[in-house]
Structure formats: C-alpha cells, structure tokens
C-alpha positions in Angstrom: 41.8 -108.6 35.4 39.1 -110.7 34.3 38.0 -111.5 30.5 34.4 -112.8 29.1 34.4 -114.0 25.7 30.7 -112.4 24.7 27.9 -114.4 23.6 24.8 -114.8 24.5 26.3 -116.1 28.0 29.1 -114.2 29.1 31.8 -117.1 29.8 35.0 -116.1 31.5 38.2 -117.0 29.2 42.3 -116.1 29.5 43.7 -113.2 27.2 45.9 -116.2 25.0 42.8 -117.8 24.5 40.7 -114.5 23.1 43.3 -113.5 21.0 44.3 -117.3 19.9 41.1 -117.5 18.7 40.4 -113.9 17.8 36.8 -114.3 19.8 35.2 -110.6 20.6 36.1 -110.3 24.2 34.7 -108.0 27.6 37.9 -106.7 29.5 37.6 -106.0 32.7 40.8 -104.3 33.8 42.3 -101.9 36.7 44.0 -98.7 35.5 47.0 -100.3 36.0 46.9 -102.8 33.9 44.8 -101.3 31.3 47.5 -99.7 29.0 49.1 -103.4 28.3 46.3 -105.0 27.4 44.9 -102.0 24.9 48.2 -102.3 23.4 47.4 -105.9 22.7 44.0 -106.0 21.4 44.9 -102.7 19.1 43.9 -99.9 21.1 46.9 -97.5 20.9 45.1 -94.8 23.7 47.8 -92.0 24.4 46.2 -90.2 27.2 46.7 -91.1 30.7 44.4 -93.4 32.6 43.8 -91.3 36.1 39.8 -92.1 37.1 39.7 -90.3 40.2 39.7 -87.1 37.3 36.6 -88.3 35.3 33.5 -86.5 36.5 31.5 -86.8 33.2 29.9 -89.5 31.8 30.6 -88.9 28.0 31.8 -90.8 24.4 34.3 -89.9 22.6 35.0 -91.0 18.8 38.7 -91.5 17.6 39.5 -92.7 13.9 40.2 -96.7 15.2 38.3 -96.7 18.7 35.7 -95.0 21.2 36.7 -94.1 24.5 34.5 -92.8 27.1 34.1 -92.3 30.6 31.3 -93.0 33.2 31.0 -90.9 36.8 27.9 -92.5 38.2 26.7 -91.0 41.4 26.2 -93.2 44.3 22.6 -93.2 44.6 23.0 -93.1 48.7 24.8 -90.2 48.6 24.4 -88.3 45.1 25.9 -85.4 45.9 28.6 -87.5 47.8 31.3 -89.3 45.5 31.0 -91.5 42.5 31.7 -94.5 40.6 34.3 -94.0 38.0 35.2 -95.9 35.1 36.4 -95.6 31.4 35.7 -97.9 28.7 36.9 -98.5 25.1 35.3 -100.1 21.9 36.9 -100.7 19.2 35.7 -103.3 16.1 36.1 -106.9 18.5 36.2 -105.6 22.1 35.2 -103.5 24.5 37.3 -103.0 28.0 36.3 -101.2 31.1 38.3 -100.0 33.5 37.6 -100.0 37.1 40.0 -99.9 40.6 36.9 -100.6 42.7 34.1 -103.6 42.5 31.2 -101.7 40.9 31.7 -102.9 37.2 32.1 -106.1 38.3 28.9 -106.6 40.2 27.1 -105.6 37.5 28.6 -107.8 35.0 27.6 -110.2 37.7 24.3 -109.2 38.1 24.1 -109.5 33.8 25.1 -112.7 34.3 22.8 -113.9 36.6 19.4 -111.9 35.4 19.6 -111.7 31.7 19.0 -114.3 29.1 20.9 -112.4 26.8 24.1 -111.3 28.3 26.4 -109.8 25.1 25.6 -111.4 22.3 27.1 -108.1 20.8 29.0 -105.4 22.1 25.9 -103.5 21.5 23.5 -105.2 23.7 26.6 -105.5 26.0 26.6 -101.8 26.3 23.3 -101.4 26.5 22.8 -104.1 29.5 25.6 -102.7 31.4 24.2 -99.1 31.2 20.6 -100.6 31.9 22.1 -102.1 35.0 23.2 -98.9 36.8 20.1 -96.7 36.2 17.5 -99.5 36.5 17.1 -98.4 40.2 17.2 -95.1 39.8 13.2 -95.1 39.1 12.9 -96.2 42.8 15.3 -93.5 44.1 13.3 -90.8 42.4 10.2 -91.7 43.8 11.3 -91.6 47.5 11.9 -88.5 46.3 8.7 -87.8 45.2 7.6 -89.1 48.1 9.8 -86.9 50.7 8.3 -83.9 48.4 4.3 -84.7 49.2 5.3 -85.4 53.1 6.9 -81.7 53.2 3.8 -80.2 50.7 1.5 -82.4 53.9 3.4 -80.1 56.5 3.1 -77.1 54.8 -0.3 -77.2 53.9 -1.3 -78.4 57.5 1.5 -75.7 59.0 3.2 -78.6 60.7 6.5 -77.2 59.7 8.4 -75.9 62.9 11.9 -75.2 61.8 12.5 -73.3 59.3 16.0 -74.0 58.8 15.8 -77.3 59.0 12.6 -77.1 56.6 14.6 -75.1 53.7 17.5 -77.1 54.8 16.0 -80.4 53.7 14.4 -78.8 50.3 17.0 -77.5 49.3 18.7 -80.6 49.4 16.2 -82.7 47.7 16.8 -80.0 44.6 20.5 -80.1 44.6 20.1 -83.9 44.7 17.2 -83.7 41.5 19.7 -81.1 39.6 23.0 -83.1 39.9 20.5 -86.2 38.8 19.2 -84.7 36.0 22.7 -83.6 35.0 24.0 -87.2 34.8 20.8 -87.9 33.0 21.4 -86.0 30.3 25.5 -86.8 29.7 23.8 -91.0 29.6 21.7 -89.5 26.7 24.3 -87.9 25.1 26.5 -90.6 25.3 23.9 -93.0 24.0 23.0 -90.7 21.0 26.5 -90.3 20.0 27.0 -94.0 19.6 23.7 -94.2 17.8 24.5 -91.9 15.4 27.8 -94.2 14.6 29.9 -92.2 12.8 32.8 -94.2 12.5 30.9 -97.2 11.7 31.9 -99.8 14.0 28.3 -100.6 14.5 26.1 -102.9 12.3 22.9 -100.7 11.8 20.9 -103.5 12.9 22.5 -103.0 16.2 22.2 -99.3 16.9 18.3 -99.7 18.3 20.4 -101.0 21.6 21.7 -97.4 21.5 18.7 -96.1 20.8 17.5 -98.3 24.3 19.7 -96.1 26.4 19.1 -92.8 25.2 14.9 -93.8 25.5 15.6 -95.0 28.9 17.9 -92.0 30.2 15.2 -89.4 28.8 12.8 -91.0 30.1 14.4 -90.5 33.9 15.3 -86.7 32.2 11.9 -86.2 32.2 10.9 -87.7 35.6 13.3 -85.9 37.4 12.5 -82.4 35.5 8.8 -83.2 37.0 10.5 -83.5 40.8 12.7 -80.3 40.5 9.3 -78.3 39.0 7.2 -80.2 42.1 9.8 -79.2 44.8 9.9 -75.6 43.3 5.8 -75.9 44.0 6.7 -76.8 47.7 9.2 -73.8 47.9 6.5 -71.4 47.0 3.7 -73.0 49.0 5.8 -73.0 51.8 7.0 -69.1 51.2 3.4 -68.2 50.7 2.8 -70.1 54.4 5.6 -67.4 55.6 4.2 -64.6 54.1 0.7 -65.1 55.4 2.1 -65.3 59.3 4.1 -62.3 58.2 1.4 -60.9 57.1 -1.1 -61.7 60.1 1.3 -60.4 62.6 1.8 -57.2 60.8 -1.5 -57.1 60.4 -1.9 -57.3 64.1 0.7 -54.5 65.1 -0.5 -52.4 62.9 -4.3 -53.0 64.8 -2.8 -52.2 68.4 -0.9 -49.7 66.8 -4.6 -48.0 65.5 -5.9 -48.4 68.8 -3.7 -46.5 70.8 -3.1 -43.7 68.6 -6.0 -41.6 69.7 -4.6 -42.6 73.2 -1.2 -40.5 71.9 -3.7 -38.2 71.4 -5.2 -37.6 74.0 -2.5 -38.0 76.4 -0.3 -35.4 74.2 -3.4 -32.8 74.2 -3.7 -32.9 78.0 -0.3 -33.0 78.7 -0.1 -29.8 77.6 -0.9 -28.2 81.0 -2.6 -24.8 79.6 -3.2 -22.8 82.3 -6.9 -22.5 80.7 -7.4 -25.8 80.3 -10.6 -27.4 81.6 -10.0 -30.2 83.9 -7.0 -29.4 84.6 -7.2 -29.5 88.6 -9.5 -32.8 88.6 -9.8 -34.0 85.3 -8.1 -37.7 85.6 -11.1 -39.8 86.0 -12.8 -38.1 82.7 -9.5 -38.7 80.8 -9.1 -42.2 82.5 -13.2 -42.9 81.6 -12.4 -41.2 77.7 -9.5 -43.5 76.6 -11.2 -46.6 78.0 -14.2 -45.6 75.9 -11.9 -45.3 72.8 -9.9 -48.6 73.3 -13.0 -50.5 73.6 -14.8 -48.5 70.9 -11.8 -49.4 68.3 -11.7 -53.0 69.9 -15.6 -53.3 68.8 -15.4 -51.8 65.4 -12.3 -54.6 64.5 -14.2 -57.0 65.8 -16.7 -56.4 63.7 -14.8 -55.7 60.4 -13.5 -59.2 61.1 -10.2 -57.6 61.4 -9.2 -59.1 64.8 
C-alpha cells in the first residue's frame, strides 16, 4: 500500500499521518487490503472486491461515495487482456485499487511529468485518466497507417493471399471496435462525474471532468474515421475480387462462344445420313470449316476488345 497526501506535488505520507491530520489523501491499495482502509477513511463499500471480473470502465454514484471501475486494454494486444482497477471518491480521498504495477507507474509518471500533480481530486482524476489514453493517439495512427499500406496493395493488386489479406483486416476492425467501445465507457464515465450529482465536486472543478470527456471523444471520433476507412479498404479490395471474377468469367464464357458453332458442326455431321454430302471424304472440308470459324470468332473478339 502506498499513500500521497495530494497537492500540487504528490508527496508519499503513512495512513496515521493522513488521518492525524485529516489531509485529502491518494490510496493506492491491493484488493486485499482495500476493504480496511475504506473502512477507515469512511467508505463503508459492501460489494466484493474481485478485479479479474471488471470488464467495463464505468462510475457509479452512491449516497456518501463514487465507485467505479477501469478495464483498460493493453494497447499491444487490445483484444488480448487488460488492466483492471476500481477506484473510490468520496469528499477527502480517492483510492485505487490495483494487484498489478500499472496504477502505480502512472502515478509515477504524474509525478515526474506534471507540474501540477493533484492539487485536487479533480485534476487528480483527470491526470491519471490523461495518463493512460495519452498514447493511444500514436496507436491509432499505426493503424491508420497499416490501413493505407493494405489500400497501396489493393489498389496496385499486390495482395496475394487472400486469407491472410481478410485475415489481417479483419483484425485491424475488431481492434478499432473494441477501441472505440472503451472510448465511449471513458466518456461516459467522465460525463457522469461532470454532471456531479451528489455534489462532492466544487463546480469550479468539474471543467477537469469536462477534460476527459473532450479528450475520450475526441479519440471516439478518430477511431470512428479508422473503422469507416478500413470498411473502404474492404470494399476496394472486394471490388479487386470481383473484377478477376469477373475477367475470368468473362473469359470462359469467350472460349465457351467460340467453340459452340464447333458443337455444331461436329453434332450436324456426326449424324451419318446416309444422304449426306461428304460423307465418304468430307474431313478435310470439316477440318478446313471449323478452323475458319475459330479464327473468324478469334478476330471479331479481338476486335470488340473483348479478348
């Protein structure tokens, strides 16, 4: 457990000093030790602390606190696991709870980038949230980037595997969706404590609020943008597909012209009439007549352009 009496610097303290002298404090606590110490800064929360559960980043607003939970997705692997955490806010304090090292290094990086670390628990909140989505504008545009290298193959028709073409598309949108879902819950989050219903904010304070939700919609939108841009790839790249399908269709469908009147032909004189003329020595003339067709339809394609 570590504690940070906030201020503009965030200076690391001892729980009998906070509450000795009733300073607003960060808690940063396992789920083990979280229940004792909300008990003893006057958090009485009766649910059970279990963060391998939480997969929603979300606020909630109870008559004396605000609890809420954060499932961040690890931007190496979105669709892979996730940070998760839980914090609570009531009028002095805020405490998080994490079992790994994640909230930590940010409150570390806080400390050691910003000028004004937590002067109070609003700008906290809004720094810490800042902290884990201020890369995410880099993430997205690699994607962007992978996007215009596969819209480059498709419109050059460098793509040579088709499973492995969808494979990687289809990837880059289950990535943008599960992105713009977290997104969205950040926003939420931020515009519930914004609105402030329970008034444990100052008003003065609420613009930090106000920060996150901006910032999150702001990445909303961006990624909305990717997921309509790799949709554009999908259909350039299906429209690539249907042309070849198209082409060799359009190809069978020319041999198949050209020998039809060679069916023809070879169903009229097989046949064998007894009447027939050229029936005794008639192979060279039927030999000499389908070559003359075959090259005739082989001409007139040619010349519509159609071969």
């Amino acid at each position: 457990m570590k504690i940070y009496r906030l201020g503009e610097q965030l200076q690391e303290t001892s729980l009998e000093q906070t509450l000795a002298e009733s300073t607003s404090a960060l808690f940063l606590v396992s789920s083990k030790e979280c229940t004792p110490v909300l008990e003893k800064i006057g958090i009485f929360y009766d649910g059970d602390i279990h963060l391998a559960e939480i997969s929603f980043c979300k606020a909630e607003l109870e008559q004396d606190y605000i609890s809420g939970t954060f499932a961040i997705p690890k931007l190496l692997d979105v669709l892979g696991s996730r940070y998760r955490m839980m914090f609570f806010i009531n009028a002095r304090h805020i405490v998080i709870v994490d079992d790994d090292d994640f909230a930590q290094r940010l409150i570390d990086r806080i400390r050691r980038k910003r000028l004004h670390q937590g002067e109070t628990r609003e700008r906290f909140f809004c720094n810490f949230v800042s902290e884990f989505i201020t890369r995410d504008t880099v993430v997205l545009d690699e994607y962007e980037r992978r996007l215009m290298e596969m819209e480059e193959e498709v419109m050059h028709k460098q793509v040579q595997d088709l499973t492995d073409f969808q494979g990687r598309l289809m990837r880059i949108r289950r990535t943008l969706l599960t992105l713009r879902g977290y997104y969205d819950q950040i926003a939420d989050m931020g515009k519930e404590l914004e609105e402030n219903e329970n008034g444990f904010f100052l008003k003065k304070h609420l613009k930090f609020f106000g920060t996150v939700t901006d910032r999150a919609d702001r990445l909303t939108g961006r990624t909305v943008h990717l997921i309509d841009y790799a949709q554009q790839v999908k259909e350039a790249y299906q429209g690539q597909v249907d042309a070849q399908q198209n082409k060799n269709m359009q190809f069978l469908t020319v041999v198949s012209t050209i020998f039809f009147p060679l069916t023809l032909i070879t169903g009229w004189y097989g046949m064998n009439f007894k009447d027939m003329p050229g029936l005794e020595n008639g192979y060279p003339a039927v030999a000499i007549l389908s070559i003359l067709v075959v090259a005739g339809c082989i001409f007139l394609f040619k010349k519509k352009k159609i071969l």
